[in-house]
C-alpha positions in Angstrom: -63.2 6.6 -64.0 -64.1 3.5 -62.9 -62.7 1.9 -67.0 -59.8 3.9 -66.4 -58.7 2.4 -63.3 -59.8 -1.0 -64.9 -57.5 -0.9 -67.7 -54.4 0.5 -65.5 -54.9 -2.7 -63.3 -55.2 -5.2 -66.4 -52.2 -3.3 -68.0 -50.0 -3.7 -64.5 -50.8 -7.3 -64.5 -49.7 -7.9 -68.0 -46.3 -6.5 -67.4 -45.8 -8.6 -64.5 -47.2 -11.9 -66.7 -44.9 -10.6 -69.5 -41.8 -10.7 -66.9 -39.7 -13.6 -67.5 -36.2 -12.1 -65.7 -35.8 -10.9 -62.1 -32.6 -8.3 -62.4 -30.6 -8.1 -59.0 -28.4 -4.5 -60.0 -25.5 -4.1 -57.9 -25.0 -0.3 -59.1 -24.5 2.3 -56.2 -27.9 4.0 -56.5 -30.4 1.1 -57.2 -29.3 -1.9 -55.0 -30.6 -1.3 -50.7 -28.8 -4.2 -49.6 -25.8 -5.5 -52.1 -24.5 -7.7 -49.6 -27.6 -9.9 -49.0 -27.9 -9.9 -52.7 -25.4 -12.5 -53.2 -27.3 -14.7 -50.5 -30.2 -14.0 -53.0 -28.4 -15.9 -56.0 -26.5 -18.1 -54.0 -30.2 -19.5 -52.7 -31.6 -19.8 -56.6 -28.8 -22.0 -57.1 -29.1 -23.8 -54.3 -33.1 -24.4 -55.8 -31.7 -25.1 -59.2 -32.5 -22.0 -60.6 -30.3 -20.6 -63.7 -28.1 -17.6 -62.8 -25.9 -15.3 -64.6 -23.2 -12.3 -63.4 -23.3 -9.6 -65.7 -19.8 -8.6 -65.0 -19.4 -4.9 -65.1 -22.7 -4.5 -65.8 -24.2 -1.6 -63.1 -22.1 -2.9 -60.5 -21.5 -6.5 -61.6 -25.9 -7.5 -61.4 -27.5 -10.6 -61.3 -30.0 -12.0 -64.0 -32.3 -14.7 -62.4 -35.2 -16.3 -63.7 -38.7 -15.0 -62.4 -40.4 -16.9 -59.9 -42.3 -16.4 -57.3 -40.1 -17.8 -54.8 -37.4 -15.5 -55.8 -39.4 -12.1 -55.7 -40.6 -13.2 -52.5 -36.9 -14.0 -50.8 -36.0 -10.8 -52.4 -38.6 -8.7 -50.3 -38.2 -10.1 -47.0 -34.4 -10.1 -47.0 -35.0 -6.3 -48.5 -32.9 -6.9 -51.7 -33.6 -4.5 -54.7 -35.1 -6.2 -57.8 -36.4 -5.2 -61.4 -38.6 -7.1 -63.4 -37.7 -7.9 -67.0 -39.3 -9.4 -69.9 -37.6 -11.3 -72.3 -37.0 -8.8 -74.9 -35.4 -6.2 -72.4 -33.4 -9.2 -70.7 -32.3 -10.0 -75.0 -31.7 -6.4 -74.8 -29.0 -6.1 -71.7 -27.3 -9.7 -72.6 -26.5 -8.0 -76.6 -25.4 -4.5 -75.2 -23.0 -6.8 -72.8 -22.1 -9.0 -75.6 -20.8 -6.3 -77.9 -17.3 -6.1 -78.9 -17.1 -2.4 -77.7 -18.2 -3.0 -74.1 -15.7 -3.8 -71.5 -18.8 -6.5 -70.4 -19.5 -10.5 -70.1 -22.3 -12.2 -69.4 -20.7 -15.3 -66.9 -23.3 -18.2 -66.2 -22.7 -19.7 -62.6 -23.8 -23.2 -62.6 -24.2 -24.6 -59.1 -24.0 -23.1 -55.4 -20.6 -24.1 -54.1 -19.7 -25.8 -50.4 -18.2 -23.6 -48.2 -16.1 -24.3 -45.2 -14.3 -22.1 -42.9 -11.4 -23.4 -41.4 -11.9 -21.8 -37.6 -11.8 -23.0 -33.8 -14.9 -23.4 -31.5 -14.1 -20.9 -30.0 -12.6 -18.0 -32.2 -11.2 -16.0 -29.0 -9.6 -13.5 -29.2 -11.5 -12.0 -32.4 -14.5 -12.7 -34.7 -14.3 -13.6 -38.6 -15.2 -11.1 -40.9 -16.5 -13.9 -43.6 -18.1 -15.7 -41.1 -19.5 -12.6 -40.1 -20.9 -11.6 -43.9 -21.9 -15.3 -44.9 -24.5 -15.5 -41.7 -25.9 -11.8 -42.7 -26.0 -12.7 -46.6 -27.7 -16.1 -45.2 -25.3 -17.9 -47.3 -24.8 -21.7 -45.9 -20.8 -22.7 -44.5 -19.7 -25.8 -42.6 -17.0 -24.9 -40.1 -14.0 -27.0 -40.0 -10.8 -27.5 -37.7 -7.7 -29.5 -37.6 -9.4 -32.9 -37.2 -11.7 -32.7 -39.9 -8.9 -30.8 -42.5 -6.5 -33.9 -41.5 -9.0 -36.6 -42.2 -9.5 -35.0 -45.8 -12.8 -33.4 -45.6 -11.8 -30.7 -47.5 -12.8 -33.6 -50.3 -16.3 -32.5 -49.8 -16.1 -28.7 -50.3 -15.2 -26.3 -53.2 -14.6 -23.3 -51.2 -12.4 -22.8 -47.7 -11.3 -19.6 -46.2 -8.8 -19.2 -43.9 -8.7 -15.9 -41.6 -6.6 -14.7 -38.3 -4.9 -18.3 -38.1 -1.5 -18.8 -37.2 -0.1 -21.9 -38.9 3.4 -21.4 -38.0 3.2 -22.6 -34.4 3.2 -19.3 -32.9 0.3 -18.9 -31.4 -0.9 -15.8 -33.4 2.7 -13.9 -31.9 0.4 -12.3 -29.4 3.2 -13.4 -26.6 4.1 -10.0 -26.0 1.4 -8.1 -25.1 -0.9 -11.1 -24.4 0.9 -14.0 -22.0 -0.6 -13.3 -19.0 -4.2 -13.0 -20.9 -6.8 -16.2 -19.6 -7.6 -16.7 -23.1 -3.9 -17.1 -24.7 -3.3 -19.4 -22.1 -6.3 -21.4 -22.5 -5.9 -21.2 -26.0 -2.2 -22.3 -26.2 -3.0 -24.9 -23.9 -5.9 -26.6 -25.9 -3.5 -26.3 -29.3 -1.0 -28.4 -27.7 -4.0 -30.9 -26.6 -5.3 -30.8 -29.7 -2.0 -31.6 -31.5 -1.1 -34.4 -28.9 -4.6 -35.9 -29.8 -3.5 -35.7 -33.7 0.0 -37.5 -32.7 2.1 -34.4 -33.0 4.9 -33.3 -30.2 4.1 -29.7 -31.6 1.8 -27.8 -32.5 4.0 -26.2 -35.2 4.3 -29.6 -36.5 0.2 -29.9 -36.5 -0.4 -27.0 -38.2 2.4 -27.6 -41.3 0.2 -30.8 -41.6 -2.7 -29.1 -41.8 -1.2 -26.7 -44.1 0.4 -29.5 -46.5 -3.4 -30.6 -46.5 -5.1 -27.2 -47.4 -2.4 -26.5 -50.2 -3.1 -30.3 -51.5 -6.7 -29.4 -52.0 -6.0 -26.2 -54.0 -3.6 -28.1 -56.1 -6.4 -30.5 -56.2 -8.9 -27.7 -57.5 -10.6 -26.6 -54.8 -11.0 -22.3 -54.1 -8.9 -20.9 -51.0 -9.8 -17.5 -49.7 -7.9 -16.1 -46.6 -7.5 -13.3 -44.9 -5.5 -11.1 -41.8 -2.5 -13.5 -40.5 -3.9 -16.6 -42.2 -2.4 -15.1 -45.4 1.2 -14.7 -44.4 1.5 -17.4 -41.8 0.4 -19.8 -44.3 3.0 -18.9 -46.6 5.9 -19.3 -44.2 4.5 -22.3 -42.2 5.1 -23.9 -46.0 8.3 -22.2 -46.9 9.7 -23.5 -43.4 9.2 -27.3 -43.6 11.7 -29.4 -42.0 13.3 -26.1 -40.3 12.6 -24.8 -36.9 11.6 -21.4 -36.5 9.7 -21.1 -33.2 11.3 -20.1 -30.0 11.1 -21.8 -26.6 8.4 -19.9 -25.4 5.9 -21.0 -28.3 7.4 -25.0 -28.3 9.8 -25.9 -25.4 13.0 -25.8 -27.6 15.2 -23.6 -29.2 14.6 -22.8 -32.8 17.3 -23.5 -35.3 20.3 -21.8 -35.8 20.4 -19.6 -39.1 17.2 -20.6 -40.1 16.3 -18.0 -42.1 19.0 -19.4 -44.8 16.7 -22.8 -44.8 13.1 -21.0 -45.5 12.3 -22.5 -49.3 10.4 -19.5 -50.9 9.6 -22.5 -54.1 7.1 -24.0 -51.6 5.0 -20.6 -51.3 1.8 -19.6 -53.3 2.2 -15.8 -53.5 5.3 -14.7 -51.2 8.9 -14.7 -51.9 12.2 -13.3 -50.5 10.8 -12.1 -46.8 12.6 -12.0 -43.3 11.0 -14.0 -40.6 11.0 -11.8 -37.3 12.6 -13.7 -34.6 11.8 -11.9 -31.9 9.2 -13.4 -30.6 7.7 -10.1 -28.4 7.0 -8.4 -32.0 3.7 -8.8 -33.4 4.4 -9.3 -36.7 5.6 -12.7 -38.5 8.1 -11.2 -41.2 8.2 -8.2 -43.4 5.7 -9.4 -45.9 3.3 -7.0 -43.6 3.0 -3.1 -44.1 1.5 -2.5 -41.1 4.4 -1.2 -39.6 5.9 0.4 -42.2 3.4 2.1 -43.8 3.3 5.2 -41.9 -0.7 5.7 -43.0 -2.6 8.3 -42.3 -6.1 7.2 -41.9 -8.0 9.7 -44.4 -5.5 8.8 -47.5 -6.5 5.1 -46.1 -8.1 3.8 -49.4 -7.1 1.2 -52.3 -7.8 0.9 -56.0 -9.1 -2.1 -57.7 -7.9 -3.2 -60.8 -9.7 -3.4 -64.3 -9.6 -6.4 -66.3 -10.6 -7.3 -69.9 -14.4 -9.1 -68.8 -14.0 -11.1 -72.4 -10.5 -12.0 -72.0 -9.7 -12.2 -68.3 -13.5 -13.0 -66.3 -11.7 -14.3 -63.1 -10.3 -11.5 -61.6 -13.0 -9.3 -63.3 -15.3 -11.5 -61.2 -13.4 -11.1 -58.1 -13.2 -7.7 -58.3 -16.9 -6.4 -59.0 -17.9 -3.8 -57.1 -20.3 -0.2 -57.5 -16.8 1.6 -56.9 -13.2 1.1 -57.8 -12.1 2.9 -54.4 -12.6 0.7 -51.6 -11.6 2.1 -47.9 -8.5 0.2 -46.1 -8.6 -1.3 -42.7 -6.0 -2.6 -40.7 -5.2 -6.1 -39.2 -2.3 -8.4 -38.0 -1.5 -8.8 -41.5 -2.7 -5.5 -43.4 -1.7 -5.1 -46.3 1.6 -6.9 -48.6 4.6 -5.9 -49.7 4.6 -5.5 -53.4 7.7 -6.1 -53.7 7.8 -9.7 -51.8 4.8 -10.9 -53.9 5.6 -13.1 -56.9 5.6 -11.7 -60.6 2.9 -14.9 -61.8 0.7 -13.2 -58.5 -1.7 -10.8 -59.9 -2.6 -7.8 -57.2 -5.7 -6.9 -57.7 -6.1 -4.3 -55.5 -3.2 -1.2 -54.4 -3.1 1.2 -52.4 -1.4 4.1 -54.8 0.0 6.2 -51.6 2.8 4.0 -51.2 2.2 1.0 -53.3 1.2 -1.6 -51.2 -0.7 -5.0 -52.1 -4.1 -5.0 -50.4 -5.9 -7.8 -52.9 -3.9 -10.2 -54.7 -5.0 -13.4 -56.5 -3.2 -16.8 -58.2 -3.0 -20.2 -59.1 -2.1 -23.2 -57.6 -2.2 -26.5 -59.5 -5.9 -26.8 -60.6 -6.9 -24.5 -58.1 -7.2 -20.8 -57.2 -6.3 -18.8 -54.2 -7.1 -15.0 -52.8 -5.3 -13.4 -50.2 -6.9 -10.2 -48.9 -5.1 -7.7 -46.1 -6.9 -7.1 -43.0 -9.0 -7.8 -40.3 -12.6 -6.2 -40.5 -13.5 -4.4 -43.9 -16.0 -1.8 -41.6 -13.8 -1.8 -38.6 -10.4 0.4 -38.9 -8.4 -0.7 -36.3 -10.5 -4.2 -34.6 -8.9 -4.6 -31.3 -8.4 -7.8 -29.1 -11.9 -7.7 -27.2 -14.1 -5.1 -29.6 -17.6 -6.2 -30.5 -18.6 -7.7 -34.4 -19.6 -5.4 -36.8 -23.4 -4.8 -37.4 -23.5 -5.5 -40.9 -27.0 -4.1 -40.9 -25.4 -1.0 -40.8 -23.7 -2.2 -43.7 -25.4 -3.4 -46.2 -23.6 -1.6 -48.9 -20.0 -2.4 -47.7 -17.6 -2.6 -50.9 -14.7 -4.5 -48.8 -17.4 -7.2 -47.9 -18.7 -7.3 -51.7 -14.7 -8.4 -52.0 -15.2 -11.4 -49.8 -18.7 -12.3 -51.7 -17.3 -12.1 -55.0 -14.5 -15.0 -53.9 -17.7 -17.1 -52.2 -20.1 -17.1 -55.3 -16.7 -16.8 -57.5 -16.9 -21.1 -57.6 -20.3 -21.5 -58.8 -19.4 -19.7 -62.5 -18.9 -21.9 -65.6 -15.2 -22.1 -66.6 -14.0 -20.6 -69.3 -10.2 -21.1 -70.9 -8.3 -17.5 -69.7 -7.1 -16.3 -73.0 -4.2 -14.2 -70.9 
């Protein structure tokens, strides 16, 4: 008994000797915690381990090198992990390398510098990336007007953008909001801070700050944003030169007819929309469903798209998930019309109910950009005032694999698209 026992021990040692992989699977059934996962390979980067995203393999998994300090950050953040030797790792990287398998094996090379462009003090709502890059332990500088306007952006390969309003409007929460402490604190110290950055306006701040974010995706750097920072952005570009705010949001009238001035050749994804004057809406133009859509909450749910993994890796990358249905939630900015988002914009995720652009993805110069609809990935319907998500409660969350995906997305190797 006692030789038995002796034998089993030796032969469980040898295996783990014989292990030269550590396998991260991102399938539905395997991986306990998919979203600390990508904190798991963003940190062997960050150690100059080698990495490599099997794309559409079980989920879109991770193939790291074994080392003790991996296994070991692996168990105490409570990420799943298999063992592999180097014949069975051979074995994976040739099944994903046939012709016949919709698969690719994409090395990433080095962990990327994050910012997140946000104010001190976020009211009225919390950041769902923020939110997901402090549970995945994933490092991120944040970053505000001064520090975007003295080109610091130079130093980082990856900004996102959220529930910011860049076209001097305060967030359009003047209707329901005025008389809130908070707005008119938080109006208040915009205007401060664009006097201190020797603008009259804060309008004319934030098209500055805009004009500097789009240089530094022209410029190759990775822009990921979210909610209201998606269409505002847009517009706050395609308005340059023209007034659009009323007197309420900048002391002046805005500018008669503007909407004939608004230059959709200055946008990255939206054309052809209808800024909403009046300034008691809470909506910026008609690039946003949210009012239109007409929803119910159970048909609630969007499709992501399948790409070629051999011919088209970048939006395979940014669209690996364990399921192709991911559950909608709502936000300033929810979702896009389909039919106000350019033809070289690819929409990588729609909602087949009524056709609306949840995920959508482009180029800019020598850079990239994502814009994703909504507010909270696990929160329906977050309201002025509710408390963060508990991402322990979500560990699994496919909308906040969607925001991962665009964080680790800058660490692969390029390769030349071929479509």
């Amino acid at each position: 008994m006692k030789k038995t026992i002796f034998y089993v021990f030796i032969f469980l040692i040898s295996l783990t000797v014989k292990a030269n992989f550590i396998l991260l699977p991102m399938d539905e059934s395997t991986q306990q915690n998919h979203l600390k996962a990508y904190g798991i390979t963003y940190w062997a980067l960050e150690n100059d381990y080698k990495a490599s995203w099997l794309l559409n393999y079980r989920g879109g998994s991770f193939l790291l090198p074994d080392a003790p300090e991996i296994r070991k950050e692996c168990q105490i953040r409570g990420v799943s992990f298999e063992l592999l030797s180097d014949s069975q790792a051979n074995q994976i990287l040739e099944e994903i390398s046939s012709p016949s398998q919709n698969m690719e094996s994409v090395v990433l090379e080095k962990a990327p510098k994050i910012a997140v462009y946000t104010p001190k003090g976020k009211q009225p709502w919390d950041d769902a990336v923020t939110l997901v890059l402090t549970y995945a332990e994933i490092p991120f500088k944040a970053v505000y007007d001064e520090e975007v306007l003295s080109d610091q952006l130079l130093l980082y390969d990856w900004l996102h953008l959220h529930h910011e309003d860049f076209s001097g409007q305060y967030g359009k929460f003047f209707g329901a909001y005025r008389n809130a402490p908070w707005y008119i604190e938080q109006k208040k110290e915009a205007e401060a801070l664009a006097t201190k950055l020797g603008y009259s306006k804060v309008s004319e701040s934030k098209l500055a700050v805009a004009k500097k974010i789009r240089d530094f995706v022209i410029g190759g750097g990775f822009m990921f944003a979210m909610c209201s920072a998606t269409d505002s952005f847009d517009i706050a570009l395609s308005a340059e030169g023209v007034d659009i705010c009323e007197p309420m949001f900048d002391g002046d009238e805005s500018e008669p007819n503007y909407q004939s001035k608004i230059d959709f050749s200055k946008t990255f994804a939206f054309k052809d929309f209808i800024l909403e004057r009046t300034p008691t809406v809470y909506e910026f133009s008609d690039i946003d469903m949210t009012t239109k859509r007409r929803m119910p909450m159970e048909k609630d749910y969007f499709t992501l798209m399948e790409y070629s993994a051999k011919w088209d890796p970048i939006p395979t990358m940014l669209c690996q998930n364990h399921t192709m249905l991911v559950k909608g939630f709502m936000g300033q900015t929810t979702s896009f019309d389909s039919e106000l988002v350019k033809s070289h914009v690819l929409v990588m995720g729609q909602n087949q109910y009524n056709g609306e652009a949840r995920y959508i993805h482009g180029t800019k110069g020598k850079g990239m950009f994502t814009f994703f609809g909504g507010h909270d990935p696990e929160d329906y319907q977050h309201l002025v005032g509710d408390a963060p998500t508990v991402l322990d409660l979500h560990p699994n969350s496919p909308g906040y694999r969607l925001i991962l995906n665009n964080v680790l997305f800058p660490a692969a190797k390029k390769k030349k698209q071929k479509t």
